[in-house]
N, C-alpha and C positions, 0 to 999 in steps of 0.2 A: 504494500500500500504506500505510494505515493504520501511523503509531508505536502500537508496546506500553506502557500507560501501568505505571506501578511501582504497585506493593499500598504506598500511603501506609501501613498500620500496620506494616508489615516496616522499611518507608525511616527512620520514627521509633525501633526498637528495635535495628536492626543496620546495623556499620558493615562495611565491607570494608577488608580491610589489604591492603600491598603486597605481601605474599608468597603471598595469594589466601585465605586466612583471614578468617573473620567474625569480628566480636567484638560481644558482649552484655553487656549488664548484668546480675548477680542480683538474682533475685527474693526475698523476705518480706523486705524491706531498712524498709518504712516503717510498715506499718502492724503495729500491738503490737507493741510495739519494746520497752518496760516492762518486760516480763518478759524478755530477751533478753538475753546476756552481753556484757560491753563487747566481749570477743574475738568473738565472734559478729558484732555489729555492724559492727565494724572489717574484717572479713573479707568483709562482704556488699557495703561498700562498692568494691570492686576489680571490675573485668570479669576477662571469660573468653572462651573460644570457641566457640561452638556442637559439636555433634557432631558427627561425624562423617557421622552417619546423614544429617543435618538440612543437609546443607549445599548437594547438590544441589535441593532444595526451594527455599529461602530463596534464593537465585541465580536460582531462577527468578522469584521472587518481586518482587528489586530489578533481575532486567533486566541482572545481569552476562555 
């Protein structure tokens, strides 16, 4: 039997935590950023966690 190989653009955007939770990065974080408020900016910087929906997906996706 064939290894399941992992979806390399999932493996580079999400990670898996110990308590079985993804976490991501926000997105419009880089590009026109000039017009954006320092609070904004500073805010985008920070991850999060996927949703809820999304989570059996992306599990599939990295092979957890």
């Amino acid at each position: 039997m064939p290894k399941i190989k992992t979806r390399k653009s999932a493996f580079k955007r999400f990670k898996p935590t110990g308590n079985g939770k993804i976490k991501r990065s926000k997105a419009f974080h880089d590009h026109l950023a000039t017009h954006k408020t320092r609070k904004t900016k500073r805010n985008l910087r920070k991850s999060t966690y996927i949703a809820d929906a999304d989570t059996k997906r992306v599990k599939k996706m990295l092979n957890i």
